[in-house]
C-alpha positions as CSV (number, residue, x, y, z in Angstrom):
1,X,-135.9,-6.6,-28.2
2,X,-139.4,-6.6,-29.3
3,X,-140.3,-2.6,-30.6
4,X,-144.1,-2.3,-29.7
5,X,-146.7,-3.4,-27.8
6,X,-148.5,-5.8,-30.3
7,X,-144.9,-7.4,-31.2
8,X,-144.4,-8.1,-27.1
9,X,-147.8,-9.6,-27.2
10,X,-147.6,-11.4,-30.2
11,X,-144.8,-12.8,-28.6
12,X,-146.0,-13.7,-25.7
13,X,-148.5,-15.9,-27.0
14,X,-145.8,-17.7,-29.2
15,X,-143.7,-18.3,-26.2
16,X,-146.0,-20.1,-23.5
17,X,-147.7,-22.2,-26.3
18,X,-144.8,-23.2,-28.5
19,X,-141.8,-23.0,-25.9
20,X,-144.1,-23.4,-22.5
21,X,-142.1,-20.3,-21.0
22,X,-142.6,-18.7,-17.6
23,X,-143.0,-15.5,-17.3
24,X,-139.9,-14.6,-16.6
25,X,-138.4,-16.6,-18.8
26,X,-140.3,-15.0,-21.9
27,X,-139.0,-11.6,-20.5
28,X,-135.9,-12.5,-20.1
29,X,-135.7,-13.8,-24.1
30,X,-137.4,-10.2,-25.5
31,X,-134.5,-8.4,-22.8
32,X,-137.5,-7.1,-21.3
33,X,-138.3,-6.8,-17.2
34,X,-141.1,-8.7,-16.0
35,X,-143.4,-5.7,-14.8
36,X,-142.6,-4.7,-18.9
37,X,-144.0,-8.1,-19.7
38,X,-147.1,-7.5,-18.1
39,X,-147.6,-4.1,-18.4
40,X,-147.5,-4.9,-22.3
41,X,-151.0,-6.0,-22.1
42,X,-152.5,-3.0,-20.2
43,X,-155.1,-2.0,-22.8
44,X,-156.6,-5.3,-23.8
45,X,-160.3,-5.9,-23.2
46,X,-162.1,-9.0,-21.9
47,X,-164.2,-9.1,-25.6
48,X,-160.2,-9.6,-27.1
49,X,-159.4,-12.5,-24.5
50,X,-163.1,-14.3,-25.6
51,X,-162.4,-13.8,-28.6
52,X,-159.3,-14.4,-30.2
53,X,-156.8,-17.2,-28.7
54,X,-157.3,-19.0,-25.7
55,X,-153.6,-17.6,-25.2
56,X,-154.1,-13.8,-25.0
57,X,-154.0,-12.0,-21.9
58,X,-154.6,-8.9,-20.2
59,X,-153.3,-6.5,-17.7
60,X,-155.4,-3.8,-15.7
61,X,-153.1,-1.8,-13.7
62,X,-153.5,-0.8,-10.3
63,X,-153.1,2.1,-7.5
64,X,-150.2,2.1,-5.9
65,X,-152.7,1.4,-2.6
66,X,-150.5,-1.7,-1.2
67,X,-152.3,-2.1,2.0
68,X,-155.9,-1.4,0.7
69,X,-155.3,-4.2,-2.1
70,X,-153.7,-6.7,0.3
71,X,-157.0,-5.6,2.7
72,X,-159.2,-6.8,-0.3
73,X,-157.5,-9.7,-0.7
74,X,-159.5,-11.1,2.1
75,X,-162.7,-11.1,0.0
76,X,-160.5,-13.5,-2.9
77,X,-160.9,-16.8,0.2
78,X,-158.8,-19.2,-0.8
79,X,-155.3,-18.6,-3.3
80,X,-152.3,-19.5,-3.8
81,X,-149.3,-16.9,-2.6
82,X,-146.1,-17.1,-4.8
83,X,-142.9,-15.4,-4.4
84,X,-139.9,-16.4,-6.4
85,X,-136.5,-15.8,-7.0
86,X,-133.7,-17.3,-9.4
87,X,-133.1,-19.1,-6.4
88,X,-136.1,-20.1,-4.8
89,X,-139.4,-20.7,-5.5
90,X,-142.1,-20.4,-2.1
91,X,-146.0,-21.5,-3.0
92,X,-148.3,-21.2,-0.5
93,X,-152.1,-22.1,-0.6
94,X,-154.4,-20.3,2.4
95,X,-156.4,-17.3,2.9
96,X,-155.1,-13.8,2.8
97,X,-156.8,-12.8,6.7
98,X,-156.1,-10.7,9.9
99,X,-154.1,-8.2,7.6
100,X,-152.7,-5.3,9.1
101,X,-149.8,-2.4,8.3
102,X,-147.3,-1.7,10.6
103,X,-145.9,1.5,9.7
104,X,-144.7,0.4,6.0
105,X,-144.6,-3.5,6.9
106,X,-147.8,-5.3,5.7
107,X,-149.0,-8.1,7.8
108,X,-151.0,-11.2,6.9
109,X,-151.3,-13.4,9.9
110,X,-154.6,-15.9,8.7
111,X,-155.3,-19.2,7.9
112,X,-152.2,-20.8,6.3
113,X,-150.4,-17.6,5.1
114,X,-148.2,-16.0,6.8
115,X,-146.7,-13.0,5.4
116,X,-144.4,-9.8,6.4
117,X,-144.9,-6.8,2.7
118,X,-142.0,-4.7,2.5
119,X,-144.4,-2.2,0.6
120,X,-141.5,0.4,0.3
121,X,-140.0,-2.0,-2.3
122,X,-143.1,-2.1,-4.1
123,X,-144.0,0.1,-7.2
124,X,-146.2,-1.7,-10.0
125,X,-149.6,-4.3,-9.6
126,X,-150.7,-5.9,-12.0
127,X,-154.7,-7.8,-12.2
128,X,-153.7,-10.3,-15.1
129,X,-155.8,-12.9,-16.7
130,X,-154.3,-15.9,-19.5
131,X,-156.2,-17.7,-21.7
132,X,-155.4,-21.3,-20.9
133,X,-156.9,-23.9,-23.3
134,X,-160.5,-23.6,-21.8
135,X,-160.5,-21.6,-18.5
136,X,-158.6,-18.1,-17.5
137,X,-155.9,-18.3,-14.9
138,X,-155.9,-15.0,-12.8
139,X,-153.8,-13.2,-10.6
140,X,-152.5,-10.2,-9.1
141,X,-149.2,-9.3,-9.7
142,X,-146.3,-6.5,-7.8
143,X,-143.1,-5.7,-8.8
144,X,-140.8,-3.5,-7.7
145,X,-139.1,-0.3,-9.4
146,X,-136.6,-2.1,-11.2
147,X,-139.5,-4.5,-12.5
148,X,-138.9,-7.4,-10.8
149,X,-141.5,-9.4,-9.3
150,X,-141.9,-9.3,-5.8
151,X,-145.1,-11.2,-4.9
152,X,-148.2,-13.2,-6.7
153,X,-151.4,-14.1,-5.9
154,X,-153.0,-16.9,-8.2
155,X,-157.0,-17.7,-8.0
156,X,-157.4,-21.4,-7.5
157,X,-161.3,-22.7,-8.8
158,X,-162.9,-22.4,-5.4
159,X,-161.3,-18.7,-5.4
160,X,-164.5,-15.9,-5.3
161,X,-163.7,-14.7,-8.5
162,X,-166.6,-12.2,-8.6
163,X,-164.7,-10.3,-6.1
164,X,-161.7,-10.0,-8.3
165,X,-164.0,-8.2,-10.8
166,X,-164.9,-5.7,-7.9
167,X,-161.3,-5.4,-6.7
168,X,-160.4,-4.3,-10.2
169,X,-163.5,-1.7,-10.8
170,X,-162.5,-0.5,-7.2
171,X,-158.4,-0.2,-7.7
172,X,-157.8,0.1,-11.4
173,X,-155.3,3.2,-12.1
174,X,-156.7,6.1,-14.1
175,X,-154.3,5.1,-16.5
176,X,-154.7,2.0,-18.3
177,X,-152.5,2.9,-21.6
178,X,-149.4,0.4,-21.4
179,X,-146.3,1.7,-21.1
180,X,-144.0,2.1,-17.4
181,X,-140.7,3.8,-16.8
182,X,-138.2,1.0,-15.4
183,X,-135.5,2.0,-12.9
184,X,-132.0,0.8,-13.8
185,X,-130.3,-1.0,-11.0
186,X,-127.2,0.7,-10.2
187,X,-123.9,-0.9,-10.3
188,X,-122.7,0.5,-6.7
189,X,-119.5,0.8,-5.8
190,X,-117.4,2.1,-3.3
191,X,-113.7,2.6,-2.6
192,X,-112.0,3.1,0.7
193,X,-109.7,5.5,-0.4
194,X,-110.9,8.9,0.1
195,X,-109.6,12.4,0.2
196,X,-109.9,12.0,4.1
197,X,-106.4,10.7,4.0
198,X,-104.8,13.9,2.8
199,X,-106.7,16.0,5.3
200,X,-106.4,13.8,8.3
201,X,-104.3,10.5,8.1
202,X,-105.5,9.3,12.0
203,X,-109.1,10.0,11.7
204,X,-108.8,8.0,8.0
205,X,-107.2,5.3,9.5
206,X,-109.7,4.8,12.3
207,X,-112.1,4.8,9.6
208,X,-110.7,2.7,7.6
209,X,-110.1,0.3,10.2
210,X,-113.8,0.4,11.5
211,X,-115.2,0.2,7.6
212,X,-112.7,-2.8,6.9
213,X,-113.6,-5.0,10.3
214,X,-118.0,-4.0,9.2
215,X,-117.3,-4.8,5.5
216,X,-115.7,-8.2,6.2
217,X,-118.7,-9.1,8.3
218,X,-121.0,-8.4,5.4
219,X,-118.6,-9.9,3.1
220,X,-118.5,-13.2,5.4
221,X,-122.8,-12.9,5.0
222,X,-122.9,-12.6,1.4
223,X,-124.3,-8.9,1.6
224,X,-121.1,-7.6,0.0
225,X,-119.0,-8.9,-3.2
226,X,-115.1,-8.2,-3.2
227,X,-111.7,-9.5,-3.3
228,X,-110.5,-9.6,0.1
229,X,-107.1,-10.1,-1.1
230,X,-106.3,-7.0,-2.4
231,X,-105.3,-3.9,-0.4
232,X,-107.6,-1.7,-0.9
233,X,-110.4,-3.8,-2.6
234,X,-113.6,-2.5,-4.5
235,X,-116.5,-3.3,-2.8
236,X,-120.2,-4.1,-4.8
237,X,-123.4,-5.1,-3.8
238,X,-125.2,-8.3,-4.0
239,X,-128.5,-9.0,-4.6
240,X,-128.6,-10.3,-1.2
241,X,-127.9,-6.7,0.1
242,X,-130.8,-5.8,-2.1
243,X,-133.5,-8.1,-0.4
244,X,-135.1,-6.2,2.2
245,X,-136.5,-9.8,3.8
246,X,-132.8,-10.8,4.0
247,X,-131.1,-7.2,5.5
248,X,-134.5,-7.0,8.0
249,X,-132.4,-10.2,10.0
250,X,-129.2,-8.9,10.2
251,X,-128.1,-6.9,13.4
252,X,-129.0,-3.0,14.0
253,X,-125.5,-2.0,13.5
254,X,-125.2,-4.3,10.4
255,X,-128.3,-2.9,8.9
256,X,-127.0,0.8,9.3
257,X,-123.0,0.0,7.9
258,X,-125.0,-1.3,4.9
259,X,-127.3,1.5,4.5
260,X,-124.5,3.8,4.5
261,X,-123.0,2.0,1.9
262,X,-125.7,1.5,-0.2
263,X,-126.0,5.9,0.3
């Protein structure tokens, strides 16, 4: 794992030009997150990008004001939307218009995008410019607490780029010294055998019976991992029961047996 800032950076330049890496594929290689990636080049000025190779990049960081930056995004015209997984990879090329919150949902209902923003998964942005050969690709960037990315917006030529400059005088965090505190994802677990049994063998068997027949159902929708062989299995989580987008279209009563688990 790189140790400081300047050996992440270093690093990153030696990756895309010599290995032609993604971003997450560079993190993944220095054992970093991808937020961790970026955030590594919080701190550099526009004078270093001009200056030194056509490969350095830089980071301002952002408030955590989800729907006032999406609201800006209108002024950006046309861009490409990206979200990716290991799994998937969705490019979209529109307009960010007609957005709108509500209550912690972010809408974007305009010309050619159409999006739903789970802000409550959100937790670092990211304005990031990279030097490529002769021109600067730039983008916004969010991630989510454990670092991962969660959605990207890219600047296409015909993009007003002037109004990224504004965006960033207008949203930049008071902070811009690199350096972010990554959550951990939790290896959750859960056994069904609980003191209840002791205290009252009826109520534990109803409840066991109930948590078996809601646990399959998950199981049988890829929201839980376990060995359905076994008696008295341990249950984990998938990333599937991680993806808000994917636990929004299961049914009430599905959503609240895995919200209970998850607790």
């Amino acid at each position: 794992m790189c140790a400081t800032v300047n050996d992440i950076r270093k690093s990153f330049i030696g990756l895309r030009v010599e290995k032609k890496l993604r971003h997450r594929e560079i993190a993944d290689f220095l054992e970093l997150t991808e937020a961790e990636l970026i955030d590594a080049h919080v701190g550099v000025s526009k004078l270093d990008v001009v200056r030194s190779s056509p490969n350095v990049a830089k980071a301002i960081r952002l408030r955590k004001s989800w729907p006032e930056i999406i609201k800006l995004i209108e002024g950006l015209g046309q861009v490409m939307a990206l979200t990716r997984n290991q799994w998937a990879v969705h490019e979209k090329i529109g307009q960010y218009d007609q957005v709108s919150l509500q209550g912690d949902i972010g809408l974007v209902t305009g010309h050619g995008i159409d999006l739903r923003l789970f802000y409550r998964q959100w937790e670092f942005a990211y304005i990031f410019e990279e030097g490529k050969q002769s021109t600067l690709q730039k983008s916004i960037q969010f991630f989510d607490e454990f670092g991962q990315a969660v959605h990207k917006i890219f600047l296409l030529p015909e993009s007003q780029h002037a109004h990224l400059d504004l965006m960033a005088q207008q949203l930049a965090d008071s902070n811009q010294e690199p350096g972010i505190l990554i959550h951990e994802r939790r290896e959750l677990t859960i056994s069904t055998e609980e003191k209840l049994k002791d205290i009252d063998p009826a109520l534990h068997q109803e409840v066991f019976t109930f948590f078996s027949t809601e646990a399959m159902a998950l199981w049988e929708k890829g929201f839980l991992d376990m060995d359905v062989t076994e008696q008295n299995p341990e249950v984990r989580l998938t990333e599937k029961a991680l993806d808000q987008i994917e636990v929004m279209k299961l049914e009430k009563d599905k959503q609240f047996t895995l919200k209970q688990i998850i607790k």
